[in-house]
DSSP file (Angstrom, degrees, kcal/mol; ACC not computed):
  #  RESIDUE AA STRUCTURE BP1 BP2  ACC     N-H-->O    O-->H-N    N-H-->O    O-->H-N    TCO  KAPPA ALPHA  PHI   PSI    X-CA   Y-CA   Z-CA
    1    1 A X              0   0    0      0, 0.0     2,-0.3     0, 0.0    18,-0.2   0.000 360.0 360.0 360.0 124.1    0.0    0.0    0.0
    2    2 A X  E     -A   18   0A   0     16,-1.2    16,-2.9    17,-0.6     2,-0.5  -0.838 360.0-140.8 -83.0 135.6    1.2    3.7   -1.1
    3    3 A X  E     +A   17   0A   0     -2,-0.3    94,-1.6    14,-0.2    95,-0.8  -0.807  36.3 174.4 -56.9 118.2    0.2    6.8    0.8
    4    4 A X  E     -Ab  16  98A   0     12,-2.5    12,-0.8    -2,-0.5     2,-0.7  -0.914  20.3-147.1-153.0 114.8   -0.4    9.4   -2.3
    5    5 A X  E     -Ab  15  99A   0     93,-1.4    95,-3.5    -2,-0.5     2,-0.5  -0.800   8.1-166.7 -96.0 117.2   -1.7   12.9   -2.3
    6    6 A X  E     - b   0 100A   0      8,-1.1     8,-0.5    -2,-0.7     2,-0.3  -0.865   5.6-158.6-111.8 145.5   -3.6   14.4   -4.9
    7    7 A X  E     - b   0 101A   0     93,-1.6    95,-4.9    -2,-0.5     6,-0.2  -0.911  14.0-131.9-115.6 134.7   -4.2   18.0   -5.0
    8    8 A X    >   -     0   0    0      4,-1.8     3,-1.6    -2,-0.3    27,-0.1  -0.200  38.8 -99.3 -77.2 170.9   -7.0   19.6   -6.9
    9    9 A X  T 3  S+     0   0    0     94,-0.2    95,-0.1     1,-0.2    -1,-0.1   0.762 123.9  60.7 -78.7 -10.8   -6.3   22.2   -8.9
   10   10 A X  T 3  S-     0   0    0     94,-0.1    -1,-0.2     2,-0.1     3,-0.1   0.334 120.7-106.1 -66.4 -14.8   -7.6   24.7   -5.9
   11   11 A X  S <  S+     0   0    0     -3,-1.6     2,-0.2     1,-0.4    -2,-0.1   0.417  72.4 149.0  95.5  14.5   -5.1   23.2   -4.1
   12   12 A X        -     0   0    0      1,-0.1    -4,-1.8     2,-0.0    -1,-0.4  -0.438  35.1-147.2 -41.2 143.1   -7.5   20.8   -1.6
   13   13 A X        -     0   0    0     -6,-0.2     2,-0.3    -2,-0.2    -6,-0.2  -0.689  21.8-167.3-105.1 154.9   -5.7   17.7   -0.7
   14   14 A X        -     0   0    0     -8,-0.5    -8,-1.1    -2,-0.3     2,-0.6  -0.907  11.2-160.4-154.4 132.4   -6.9   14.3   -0.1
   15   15 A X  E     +A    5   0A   0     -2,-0.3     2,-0.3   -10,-0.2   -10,-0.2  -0.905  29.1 162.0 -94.1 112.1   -4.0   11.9    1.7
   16   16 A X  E     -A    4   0A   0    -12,-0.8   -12,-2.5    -2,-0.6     2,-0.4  -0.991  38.2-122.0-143.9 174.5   -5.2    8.4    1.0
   17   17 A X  E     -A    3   0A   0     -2,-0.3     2,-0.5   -14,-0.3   -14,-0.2  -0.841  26.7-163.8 -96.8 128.6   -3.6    4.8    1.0
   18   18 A X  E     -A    2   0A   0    -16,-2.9   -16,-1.2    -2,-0.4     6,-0.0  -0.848  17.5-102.0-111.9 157.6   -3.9    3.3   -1.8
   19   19 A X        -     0   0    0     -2,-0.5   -17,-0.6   -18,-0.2     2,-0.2   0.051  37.9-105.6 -75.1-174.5   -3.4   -1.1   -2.6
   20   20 A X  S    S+     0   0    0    -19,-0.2     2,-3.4     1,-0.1    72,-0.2  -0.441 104.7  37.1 -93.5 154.4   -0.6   -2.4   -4.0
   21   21 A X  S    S+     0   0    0     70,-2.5    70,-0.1    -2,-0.2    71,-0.1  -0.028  92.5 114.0  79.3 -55.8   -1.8   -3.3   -8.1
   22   22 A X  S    S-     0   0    0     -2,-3.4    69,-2.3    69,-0.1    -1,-0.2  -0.268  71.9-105.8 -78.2 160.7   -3.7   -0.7   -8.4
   23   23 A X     >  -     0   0    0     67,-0.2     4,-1.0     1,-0.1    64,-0.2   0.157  16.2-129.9 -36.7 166.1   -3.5    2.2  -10.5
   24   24 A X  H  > S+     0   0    0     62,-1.7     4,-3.0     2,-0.1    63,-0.2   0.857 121.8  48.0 -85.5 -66.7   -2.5    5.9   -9.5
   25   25 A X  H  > S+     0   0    0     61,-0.9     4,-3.1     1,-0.3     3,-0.2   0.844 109.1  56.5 -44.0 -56.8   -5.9    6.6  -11.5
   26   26 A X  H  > S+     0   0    0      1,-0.3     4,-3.7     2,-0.2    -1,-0.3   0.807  99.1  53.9   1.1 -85.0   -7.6    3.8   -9.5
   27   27 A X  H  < S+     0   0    0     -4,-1.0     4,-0.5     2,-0.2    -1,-0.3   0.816 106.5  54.2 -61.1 -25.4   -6.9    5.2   -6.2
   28   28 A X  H >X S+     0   0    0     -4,-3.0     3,-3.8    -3,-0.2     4,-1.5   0.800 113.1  42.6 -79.6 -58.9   -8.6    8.8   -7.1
   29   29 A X  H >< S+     0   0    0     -4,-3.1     3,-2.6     1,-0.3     2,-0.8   0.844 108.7  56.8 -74.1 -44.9  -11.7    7.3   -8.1
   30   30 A X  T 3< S+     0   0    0     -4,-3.7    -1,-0.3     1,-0.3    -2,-0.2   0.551 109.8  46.1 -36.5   1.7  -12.1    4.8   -5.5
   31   31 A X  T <4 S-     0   0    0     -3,-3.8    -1,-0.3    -2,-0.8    -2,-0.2   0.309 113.6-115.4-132.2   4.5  -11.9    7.2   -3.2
   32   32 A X    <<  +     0   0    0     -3,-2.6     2,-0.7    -4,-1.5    -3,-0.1   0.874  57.0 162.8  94.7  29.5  -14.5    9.8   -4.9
   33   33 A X    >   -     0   0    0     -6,-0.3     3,-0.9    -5,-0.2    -1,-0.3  -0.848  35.6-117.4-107.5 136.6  -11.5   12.6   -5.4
   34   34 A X  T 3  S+     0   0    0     -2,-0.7    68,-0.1     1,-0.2     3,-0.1  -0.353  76.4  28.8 -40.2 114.3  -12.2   15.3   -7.8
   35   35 A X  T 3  S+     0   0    0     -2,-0.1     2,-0.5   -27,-0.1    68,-0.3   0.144  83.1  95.5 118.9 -16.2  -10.3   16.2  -11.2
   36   36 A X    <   +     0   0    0     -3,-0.9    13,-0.2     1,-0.2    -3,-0.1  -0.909  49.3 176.1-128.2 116.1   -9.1   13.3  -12.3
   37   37 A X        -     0   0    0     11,-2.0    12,-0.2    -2,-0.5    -1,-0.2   0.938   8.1-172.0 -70.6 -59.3  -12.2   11.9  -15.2
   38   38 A X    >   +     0   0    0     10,-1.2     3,-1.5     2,-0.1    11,-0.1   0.977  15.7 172.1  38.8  72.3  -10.4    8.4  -16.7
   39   39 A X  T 3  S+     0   0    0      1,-0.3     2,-0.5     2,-0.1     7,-0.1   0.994  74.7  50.4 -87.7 -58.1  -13.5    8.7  -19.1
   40   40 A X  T >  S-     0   0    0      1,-0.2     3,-0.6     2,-0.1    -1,-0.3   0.367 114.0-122.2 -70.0  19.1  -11.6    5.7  -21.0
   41   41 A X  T <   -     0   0    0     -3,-1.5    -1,-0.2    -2,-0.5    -2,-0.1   0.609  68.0 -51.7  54.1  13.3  -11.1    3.4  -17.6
   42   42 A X  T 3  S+     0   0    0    -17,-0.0    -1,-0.2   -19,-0.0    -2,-0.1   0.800 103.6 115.7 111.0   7.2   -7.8    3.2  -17.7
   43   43 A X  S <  S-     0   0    0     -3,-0.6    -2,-0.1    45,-0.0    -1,-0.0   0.542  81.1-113.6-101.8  -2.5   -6.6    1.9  -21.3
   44   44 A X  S    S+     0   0    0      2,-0.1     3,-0.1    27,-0.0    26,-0.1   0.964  77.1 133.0  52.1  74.9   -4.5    5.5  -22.3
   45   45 A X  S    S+     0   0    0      1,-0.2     2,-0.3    26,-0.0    23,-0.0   0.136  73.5   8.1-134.2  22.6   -7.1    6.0  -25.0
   46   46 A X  S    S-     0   0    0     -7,-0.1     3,-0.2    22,-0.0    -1,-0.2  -0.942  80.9-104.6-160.1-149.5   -7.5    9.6  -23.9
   47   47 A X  S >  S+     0   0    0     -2,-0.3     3,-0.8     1,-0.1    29,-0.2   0.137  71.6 119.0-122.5  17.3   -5.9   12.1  -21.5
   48   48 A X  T 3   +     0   0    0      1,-0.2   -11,-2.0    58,-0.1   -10,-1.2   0.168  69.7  54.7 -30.7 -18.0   -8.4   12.2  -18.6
   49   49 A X  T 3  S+     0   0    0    -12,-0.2    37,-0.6    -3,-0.2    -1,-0.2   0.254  80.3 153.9-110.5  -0.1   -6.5   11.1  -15.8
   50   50 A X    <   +     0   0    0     -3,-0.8    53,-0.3    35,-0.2     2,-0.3   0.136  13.2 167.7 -27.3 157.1   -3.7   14.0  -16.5
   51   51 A X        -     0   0    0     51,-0.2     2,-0.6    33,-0.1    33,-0.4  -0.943  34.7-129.2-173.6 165.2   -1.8   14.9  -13.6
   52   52 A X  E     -C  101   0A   0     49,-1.4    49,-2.4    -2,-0.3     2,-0.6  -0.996  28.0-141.4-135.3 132.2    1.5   17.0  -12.8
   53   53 A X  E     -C  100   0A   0     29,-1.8    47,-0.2    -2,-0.6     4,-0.1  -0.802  23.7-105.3 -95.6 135.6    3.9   15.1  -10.6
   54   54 A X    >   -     0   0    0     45,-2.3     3,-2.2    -2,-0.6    45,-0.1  -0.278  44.5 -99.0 -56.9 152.3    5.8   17.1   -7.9
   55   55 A X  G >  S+     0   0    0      1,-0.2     3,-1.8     2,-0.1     4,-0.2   0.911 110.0  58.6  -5.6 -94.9    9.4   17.6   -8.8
   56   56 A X  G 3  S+     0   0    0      1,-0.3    -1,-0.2     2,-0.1    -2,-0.1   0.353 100.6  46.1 -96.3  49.8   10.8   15.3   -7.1
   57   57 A X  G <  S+     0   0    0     -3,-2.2    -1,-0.3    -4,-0.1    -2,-0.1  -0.175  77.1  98.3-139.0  54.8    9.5   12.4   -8.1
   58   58 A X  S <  S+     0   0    0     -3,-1.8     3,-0.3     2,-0.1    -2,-0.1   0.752  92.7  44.7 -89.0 -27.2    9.6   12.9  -11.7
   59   59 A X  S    S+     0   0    0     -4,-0.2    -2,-0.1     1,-0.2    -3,-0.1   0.692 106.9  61.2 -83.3   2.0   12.9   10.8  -11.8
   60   60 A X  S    S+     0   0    0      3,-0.0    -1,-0.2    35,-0.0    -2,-0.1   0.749  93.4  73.6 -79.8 -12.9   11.5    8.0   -9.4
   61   61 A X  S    S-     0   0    0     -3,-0.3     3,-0.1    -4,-0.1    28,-0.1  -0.138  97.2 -79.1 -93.4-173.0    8.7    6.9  -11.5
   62   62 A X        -     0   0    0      1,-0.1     2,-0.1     3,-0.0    -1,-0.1  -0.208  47.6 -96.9 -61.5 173.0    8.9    5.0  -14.5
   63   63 A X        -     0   0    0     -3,-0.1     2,-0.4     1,-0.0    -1,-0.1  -0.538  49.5-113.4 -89.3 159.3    9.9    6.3  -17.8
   64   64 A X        -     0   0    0     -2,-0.1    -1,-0.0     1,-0.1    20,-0.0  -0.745  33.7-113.8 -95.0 144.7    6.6    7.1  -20.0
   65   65 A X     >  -     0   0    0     -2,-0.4     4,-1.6    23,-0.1     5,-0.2   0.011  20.6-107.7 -81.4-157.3    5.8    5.3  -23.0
   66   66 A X  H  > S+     0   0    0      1,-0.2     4,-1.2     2,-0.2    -1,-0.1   0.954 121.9  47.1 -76.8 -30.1    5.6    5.8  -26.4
   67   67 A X  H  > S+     0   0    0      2,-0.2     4,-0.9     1,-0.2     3,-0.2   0.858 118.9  37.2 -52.9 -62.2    1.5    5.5  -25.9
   68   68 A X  H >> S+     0   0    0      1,-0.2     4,-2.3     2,-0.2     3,-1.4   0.986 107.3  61.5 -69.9 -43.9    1.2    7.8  -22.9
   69   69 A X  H 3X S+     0   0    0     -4,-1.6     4,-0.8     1,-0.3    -2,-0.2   0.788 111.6  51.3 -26.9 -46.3    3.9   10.2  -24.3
   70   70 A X  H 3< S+     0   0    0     -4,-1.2    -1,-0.3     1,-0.2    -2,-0.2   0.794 109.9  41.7 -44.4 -59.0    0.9   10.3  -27.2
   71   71 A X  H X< S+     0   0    0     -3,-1.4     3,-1.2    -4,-0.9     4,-0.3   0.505  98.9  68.1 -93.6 -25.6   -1.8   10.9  -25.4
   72   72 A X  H >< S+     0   0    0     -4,-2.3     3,-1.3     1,-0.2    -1,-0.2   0.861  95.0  67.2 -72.6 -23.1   -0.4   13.6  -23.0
   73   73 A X  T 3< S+     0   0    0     -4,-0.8    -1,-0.2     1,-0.3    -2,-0.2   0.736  97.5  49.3 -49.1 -20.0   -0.2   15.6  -26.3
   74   74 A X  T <  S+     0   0    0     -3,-1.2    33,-0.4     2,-0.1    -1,-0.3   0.323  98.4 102.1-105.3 -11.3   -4.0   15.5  -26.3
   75   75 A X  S <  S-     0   0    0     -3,-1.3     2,-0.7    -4,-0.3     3,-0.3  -0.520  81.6 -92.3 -86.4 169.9   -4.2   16.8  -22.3
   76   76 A X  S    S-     0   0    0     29,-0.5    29,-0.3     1,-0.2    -1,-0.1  -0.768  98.4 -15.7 -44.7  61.9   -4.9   19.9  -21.1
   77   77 A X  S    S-     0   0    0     -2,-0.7    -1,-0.2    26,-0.1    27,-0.1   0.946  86.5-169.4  98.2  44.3   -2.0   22.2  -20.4
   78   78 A X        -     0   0    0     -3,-0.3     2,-0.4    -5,-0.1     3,-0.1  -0.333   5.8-146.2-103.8 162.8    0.6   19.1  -20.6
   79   79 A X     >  -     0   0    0      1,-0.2     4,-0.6     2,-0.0    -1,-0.0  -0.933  16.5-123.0-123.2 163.7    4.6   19.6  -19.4
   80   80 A X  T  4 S+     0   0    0     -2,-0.4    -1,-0.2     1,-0.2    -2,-0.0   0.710  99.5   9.6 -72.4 -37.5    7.2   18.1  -20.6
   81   81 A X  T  4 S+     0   0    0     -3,-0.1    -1,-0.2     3,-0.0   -29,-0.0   0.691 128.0  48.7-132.3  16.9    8.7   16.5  -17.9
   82   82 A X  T  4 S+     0   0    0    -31,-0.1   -29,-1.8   -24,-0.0    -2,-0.1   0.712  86.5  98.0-103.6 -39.3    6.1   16.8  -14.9
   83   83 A X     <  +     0   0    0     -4,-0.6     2,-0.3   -31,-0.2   -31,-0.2  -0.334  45.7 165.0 -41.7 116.0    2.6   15.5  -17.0
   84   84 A X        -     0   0    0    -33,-0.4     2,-0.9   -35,-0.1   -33,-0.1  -0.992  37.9-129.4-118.0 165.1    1.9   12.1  -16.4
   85   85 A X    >   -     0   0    0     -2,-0.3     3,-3.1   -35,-0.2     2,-0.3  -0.593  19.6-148.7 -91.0  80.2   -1.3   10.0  -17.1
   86   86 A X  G >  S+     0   0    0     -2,-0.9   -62,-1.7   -37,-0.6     3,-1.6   0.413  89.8  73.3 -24.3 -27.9   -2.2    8.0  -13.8
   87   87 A X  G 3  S+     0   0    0      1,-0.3    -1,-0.3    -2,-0.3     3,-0.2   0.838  94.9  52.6 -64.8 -25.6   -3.6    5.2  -15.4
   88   88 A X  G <  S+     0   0    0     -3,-3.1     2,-0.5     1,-0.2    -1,-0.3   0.285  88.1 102.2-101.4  23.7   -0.1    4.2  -16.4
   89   89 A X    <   -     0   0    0     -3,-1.6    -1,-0.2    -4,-0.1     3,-0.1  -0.465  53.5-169.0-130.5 100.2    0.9    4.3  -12.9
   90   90 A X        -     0   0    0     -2,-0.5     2,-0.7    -3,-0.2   -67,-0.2   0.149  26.9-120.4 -40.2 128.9    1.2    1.0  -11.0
   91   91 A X        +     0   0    0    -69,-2.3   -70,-2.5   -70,-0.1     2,-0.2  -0.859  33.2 175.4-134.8 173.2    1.7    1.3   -7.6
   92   92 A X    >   -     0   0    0     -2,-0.7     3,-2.2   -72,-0.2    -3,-0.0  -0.604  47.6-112.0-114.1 141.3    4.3    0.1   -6.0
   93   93 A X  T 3  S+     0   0    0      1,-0.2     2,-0.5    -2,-0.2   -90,-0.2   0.989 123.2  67.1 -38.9 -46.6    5.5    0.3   -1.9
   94   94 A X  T 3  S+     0   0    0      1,-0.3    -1,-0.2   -92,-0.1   -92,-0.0   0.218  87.5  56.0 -69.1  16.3    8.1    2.4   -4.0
   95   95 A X  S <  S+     0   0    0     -3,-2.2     2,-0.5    -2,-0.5     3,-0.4  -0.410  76.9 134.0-131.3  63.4    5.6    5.0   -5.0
   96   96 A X  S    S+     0   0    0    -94,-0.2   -92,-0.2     1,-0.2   -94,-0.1  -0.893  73.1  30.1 -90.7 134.8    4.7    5.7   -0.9
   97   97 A X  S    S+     0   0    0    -94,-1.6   -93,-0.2    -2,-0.5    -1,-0.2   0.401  86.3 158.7  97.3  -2.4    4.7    9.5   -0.7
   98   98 A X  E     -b    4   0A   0    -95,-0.8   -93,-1.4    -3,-0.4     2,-0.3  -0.428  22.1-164.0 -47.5 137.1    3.6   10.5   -4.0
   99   99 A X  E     -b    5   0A   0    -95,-0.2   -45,-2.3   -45,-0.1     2,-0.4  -0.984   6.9-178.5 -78.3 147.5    2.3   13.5   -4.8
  100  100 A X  E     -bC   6  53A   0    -95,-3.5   -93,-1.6    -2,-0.3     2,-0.4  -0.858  15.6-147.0-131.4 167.7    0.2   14.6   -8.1
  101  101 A X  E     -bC   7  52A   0    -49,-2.4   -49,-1.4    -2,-0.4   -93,-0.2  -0.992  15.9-130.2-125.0 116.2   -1.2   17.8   -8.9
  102  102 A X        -     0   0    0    -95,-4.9     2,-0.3    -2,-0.4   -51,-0.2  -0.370  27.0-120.1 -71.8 146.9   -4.7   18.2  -11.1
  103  103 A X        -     0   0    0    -53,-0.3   -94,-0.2   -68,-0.3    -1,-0.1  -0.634  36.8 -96.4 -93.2 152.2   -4.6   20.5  -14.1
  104  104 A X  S    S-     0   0    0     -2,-0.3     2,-0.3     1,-0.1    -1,-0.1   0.868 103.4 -11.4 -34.8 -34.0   -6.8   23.2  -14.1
  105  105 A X        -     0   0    0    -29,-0.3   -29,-0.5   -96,-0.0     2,-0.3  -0.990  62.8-110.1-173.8 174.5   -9.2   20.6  -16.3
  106  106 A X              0   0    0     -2,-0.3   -58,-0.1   -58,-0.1   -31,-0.1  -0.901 360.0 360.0-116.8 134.8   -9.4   17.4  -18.3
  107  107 A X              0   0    0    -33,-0.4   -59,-0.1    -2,-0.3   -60,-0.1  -0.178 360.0 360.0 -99.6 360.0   -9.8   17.6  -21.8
């Protein structure tokens, strides 16, 4: 189980634990937080789960692929090296402490 805080784009927090297996995307909507859509469930067949990762954990995560790399083109506002899409991010104990950031909106 990871601890991970997502912040709305209004800058509310929500702290929650999330399972091991599941998604980044996962854990916001199972727990009913605001900003992040996943209108495709979770296959990165749009850009709905967009997210800005704090600083410093852009080099802990995985590298993106060519697929999300795709699709962040399609988001909302997207950065070059902070944007990721939640759906493509497993967690792991190693992602205990995460934070994400919502973009002002989902596209």
């Amino acid at each position: 189980m990871a601890k991970i805080t997502y912040i709305e784009f209004g800058g509310k927090e929500h702290v929650v634990d999330v399972p091991n297996g599941l998604t980044v995307m996962e854990g916001a909507r199972d727990n009913g937080i605001p900003g992040i859509e996943a209108d495709c469930g979770g296959a990165c067949a749009c850009s709905t789960c967009h997210v800005y990762v704090a600083a410093d954990w852009v080099e802990k995560l995985p590298a993106k692929d060519a697929m999300e790399q795709d699709m962040l083109d399609f988001a909302w506002n997207p950065d070059p090296v902070r944007s990721r899409l939640t759906c493509q991010l497993k967690v792991t104990p190693a992602l205990d402490g995460l934070v994400v950031q919502m973009p002002e909106k989902q596209i």
